[in-house]
C-alpha positions in Angstrom: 13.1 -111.7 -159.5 10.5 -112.4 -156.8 11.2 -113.4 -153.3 9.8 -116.7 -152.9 10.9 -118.2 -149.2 8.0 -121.2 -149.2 11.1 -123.6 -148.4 11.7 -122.2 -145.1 8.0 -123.2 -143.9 8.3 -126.5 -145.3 9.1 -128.3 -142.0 7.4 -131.8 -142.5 10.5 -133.5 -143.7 13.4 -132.8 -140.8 16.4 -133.7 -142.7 15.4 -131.9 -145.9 14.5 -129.2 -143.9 17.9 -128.8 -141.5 19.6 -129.5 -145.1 17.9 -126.0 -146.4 18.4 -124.5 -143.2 22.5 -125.1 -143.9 22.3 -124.2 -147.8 20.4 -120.8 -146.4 22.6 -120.1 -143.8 25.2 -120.5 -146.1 23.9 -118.0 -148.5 23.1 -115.3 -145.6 26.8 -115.7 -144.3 25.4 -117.4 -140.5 24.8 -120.0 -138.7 21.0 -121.1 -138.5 20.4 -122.4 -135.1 17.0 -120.8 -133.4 14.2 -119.4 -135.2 15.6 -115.9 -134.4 18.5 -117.0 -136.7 16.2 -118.0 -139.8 14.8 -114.7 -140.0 17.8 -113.3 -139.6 19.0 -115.2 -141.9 16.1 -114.4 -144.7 16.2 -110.9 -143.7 19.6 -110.8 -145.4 18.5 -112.5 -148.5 15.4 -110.3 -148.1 17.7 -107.4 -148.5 20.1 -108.6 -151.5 17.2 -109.7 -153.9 15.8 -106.1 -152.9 19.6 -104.9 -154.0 19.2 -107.0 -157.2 15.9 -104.9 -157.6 13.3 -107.2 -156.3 10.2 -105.9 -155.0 7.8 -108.4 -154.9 7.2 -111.4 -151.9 5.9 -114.6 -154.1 4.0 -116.9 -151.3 2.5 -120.4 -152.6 0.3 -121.9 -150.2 -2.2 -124.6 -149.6 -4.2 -122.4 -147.5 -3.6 -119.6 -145.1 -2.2 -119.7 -141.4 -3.9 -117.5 -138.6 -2.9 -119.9 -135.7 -2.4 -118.1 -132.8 1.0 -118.9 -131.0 3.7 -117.2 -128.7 7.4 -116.8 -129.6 8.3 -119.8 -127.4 6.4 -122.3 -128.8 8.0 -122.1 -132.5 11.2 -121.2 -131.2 10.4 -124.7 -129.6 8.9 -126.2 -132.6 12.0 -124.8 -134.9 14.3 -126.8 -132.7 12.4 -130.0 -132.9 12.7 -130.4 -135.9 16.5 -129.4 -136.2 16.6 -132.4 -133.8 15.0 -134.3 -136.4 11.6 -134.8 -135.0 8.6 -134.7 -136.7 5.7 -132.4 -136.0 2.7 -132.8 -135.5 -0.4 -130.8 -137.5 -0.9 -128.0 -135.1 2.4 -126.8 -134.6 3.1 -127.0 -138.3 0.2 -124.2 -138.3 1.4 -122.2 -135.6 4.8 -122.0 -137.0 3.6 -121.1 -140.5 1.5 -118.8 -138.8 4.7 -116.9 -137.4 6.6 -117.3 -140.2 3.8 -115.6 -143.0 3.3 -112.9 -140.0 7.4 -111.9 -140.2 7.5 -112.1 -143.7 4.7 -109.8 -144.2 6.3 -107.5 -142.1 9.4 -107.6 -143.4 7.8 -107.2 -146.8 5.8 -104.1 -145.5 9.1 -102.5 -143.8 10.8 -102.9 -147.0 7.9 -100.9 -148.8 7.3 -104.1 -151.3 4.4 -105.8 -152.8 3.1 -109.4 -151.2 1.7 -112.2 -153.5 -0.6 -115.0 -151.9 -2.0 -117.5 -154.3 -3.4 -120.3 -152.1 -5.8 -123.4 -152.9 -2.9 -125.7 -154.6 -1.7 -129.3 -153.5 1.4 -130.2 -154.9 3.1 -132.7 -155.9 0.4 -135.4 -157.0 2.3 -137.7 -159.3 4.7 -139.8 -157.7 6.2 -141.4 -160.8 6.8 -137.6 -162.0 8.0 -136.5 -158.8 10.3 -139.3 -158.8 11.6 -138.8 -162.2 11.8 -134.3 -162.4 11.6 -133.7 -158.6 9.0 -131.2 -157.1 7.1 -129.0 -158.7 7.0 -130.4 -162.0 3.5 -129.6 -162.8 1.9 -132.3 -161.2 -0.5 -129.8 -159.1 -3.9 -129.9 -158.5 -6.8 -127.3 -157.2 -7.1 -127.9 -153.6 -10.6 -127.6 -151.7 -9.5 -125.9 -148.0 -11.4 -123.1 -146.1 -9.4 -119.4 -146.7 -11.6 -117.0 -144.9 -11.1 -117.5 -140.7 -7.4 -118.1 -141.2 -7.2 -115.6 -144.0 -9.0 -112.6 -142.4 -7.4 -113.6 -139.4 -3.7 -113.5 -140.8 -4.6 -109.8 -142.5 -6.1 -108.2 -139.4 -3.5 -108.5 -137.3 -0.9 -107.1 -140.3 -3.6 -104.2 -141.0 -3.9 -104.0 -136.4 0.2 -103.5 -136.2 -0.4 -101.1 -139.0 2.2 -103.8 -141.0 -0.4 -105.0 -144.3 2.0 -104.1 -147.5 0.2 -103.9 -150.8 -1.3 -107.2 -151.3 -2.0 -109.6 -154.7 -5.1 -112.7 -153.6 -5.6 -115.2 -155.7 -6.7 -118.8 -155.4 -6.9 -121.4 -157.9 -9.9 -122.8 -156.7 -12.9 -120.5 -158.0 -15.6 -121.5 -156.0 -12.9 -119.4 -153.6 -13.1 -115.9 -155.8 -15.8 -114.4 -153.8 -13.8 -115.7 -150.5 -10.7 -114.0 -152.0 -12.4 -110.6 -153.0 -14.6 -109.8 -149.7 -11.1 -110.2 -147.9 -9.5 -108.1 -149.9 -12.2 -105.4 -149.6 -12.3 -106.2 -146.2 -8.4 -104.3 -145.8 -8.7 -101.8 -148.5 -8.4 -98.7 -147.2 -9.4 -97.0 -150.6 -5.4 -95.6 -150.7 -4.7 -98.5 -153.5 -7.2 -99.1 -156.3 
């Protein structure tokens, strides 16, 4: 199995969000209330997919997040939107920012392998969407900018000496070279 926790980033619809937040919570055995609680929460699924032999973080995303942030403002930002509020752009950045960061440092404490593919927008076909649910296939190559957020998001990982083995990969080629110079840019020549 891989780890795959792209649900619990997914904070633009509130009540489908606060409705995975209970079905988590209710896997980990807690109560999901603060942001503190959500990775406490993943860090015990973390640990029983690695006791099912998973090694192996699997992150889809659109892009990646280097926003910088502090711990109050997405502890603030995880409560709006258990409110029920909608957020806006920015702090939708800033908490996917946080939440990649702890992930990847989970996944480096727990000696596993990270996965990034990035450079997909999902869910294009309404009628399809409607009919199977999300993602049914109905994806697309998305054209975003990877490096700033992207070298941004590994330095500080490789800084807090926290940058677990890594798999890049975009489906957008006109991002290969992107992908590869940041790669190179964290190799420290201990992993072909």
């Amino acid at each position: 199995p891989a780890w795959r926790p792209d649900k619990a980033m997914a904070l633009e619809n509130p009540a489908a969000y606060r409705e995975y937040m209970e079905t988590l919570g209710g896997a980990a055995g807690m109560e999901i209330r603060t942001y503190r609680d959500l990775c406490e929460a993943l860090g015990r699924r973390h640990d029983f997919f690695a006791a099912n032999g998973c090694r192996l973080s699997d992150h889809g995303l659109a892009c990646f997040y280097g926003t910088g942030y502090t711990d109050s403002e997405i502890e603030g930002i995880f409560a709006k939107v258990m409110a029920g509020r909608t957020v806006n752009g920015e702090e939708i950045a800033k908490f996917r920012s946080a939440f990649l960061h702890d992930q990847a440092v989970m996944d480096a404490e727990s000696g596993w392998v990270q996965q990034y593919h990035v450079g997909v927008i999902r869910n294009n076909n309404t009628r399809m969407f409607d009919l199977v649910g999300p993602d049914a296939g109905c994806d697309s190559v998305l054209d975003c900018a990877l490096a700033e957020d992207g070298n941004r998001f590994f330095d500080r990982l490789a800084s807090e000496e926290k940058l677990a083995k890594t798999i890049l990969y975009c489906l957008n080629p006109k991002d290969n070279a992107v992908m590869m110079t940041m790669a190179y840019n964290f190799n420290d020549g201990t992993v072909p």
